[in-house]
Every structure is written in structure tokens, then in C-alpha cells.
C-alpha positions in Angstrom: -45.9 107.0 97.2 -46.5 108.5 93.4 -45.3 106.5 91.1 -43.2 108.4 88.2 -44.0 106.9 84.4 -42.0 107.9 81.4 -42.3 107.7 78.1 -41.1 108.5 74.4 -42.4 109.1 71.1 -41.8 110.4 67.6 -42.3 114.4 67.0 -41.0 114.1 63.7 -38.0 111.9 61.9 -39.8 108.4 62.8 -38.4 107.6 59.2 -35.1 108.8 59.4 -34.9 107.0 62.4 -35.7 104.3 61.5 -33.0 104.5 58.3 -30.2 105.1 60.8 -31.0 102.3 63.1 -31.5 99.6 59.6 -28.3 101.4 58.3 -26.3 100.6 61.2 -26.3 104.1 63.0 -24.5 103.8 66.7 -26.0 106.8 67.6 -28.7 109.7 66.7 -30.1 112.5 67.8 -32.6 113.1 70.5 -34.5 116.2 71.5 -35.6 116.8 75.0 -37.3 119.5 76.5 -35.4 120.3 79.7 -31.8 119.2 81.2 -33.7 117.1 84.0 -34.9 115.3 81.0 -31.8 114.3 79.3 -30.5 113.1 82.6 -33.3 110.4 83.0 -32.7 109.4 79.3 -28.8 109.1 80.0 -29.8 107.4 83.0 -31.8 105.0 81.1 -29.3 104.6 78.3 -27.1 103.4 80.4 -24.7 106.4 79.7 -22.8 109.1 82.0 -24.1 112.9 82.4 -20.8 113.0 80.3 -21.7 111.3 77.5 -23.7 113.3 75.5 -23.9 117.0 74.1 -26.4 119.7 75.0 -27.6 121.9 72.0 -25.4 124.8 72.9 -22.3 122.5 72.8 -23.6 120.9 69.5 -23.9 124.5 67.7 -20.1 125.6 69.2 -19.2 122.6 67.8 -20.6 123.0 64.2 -20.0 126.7 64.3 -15.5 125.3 64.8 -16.8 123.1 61.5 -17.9 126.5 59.4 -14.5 128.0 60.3 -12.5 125.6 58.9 
């Protein structure tokens, strides 16, 4: 049987990261490169498939923001 490792690093915004989690953030954005992805982080997480935005829903949502 293969054995499946995962892992995560810092792109870019190791800083800011780190400023969020010192400052008390309860949550912060994450990139990933596919969907398959960001169900093995949820998974992970501990959190539902439900429980987090993809970046389409994230631009609708800040696209309702500019309107108003």
C-alpha cells in the first residue's frame, strides 16, 4: 500500500501570519491549489466541506461589499 504524506508551507505572508495568530485571529486565509486540496485541509481542520469559502464565493462576496 502507498502511503499518502502531506504537507504545508509558506508562499508568501509567513509574517502576516504570524501577526494574525499573536493578535488573536480565529481564522485566516489559505490558498490551495485544487478543490481535492481544500477537502483534506477541512478534513484536517477538523471542519465540514461547509465551512469554508472557495475563491469564487469569496469575490461574490466582496463584489455585494463594493455595491453597498
Amino acid at each position: 500500500m502507498k502511503e499518502t504524506k502531506y504537507a504545508c508551507s509558506f508562499s508568501d505572508g509567513i509574517t502576516r501570519t504570524i501577526w494574525l495568530l499573536s493578535n488573536g485571529a480565529k481564522s485566516f486565509p489559505v490558498h490551495l491549489s485544487s478543490s481535492d486540496e481544500t477537502k483534506i485541509l477541512a478534513k484536517f481542520a477538523g471542519i465540514t466541506e461547509n465551512s469554508y469559502y472557495i475563491k469564487i464565493e469569496i469575490q461574490s462576496e466582496l463584489n455585494l461589499w463594493d455595491k453597498k
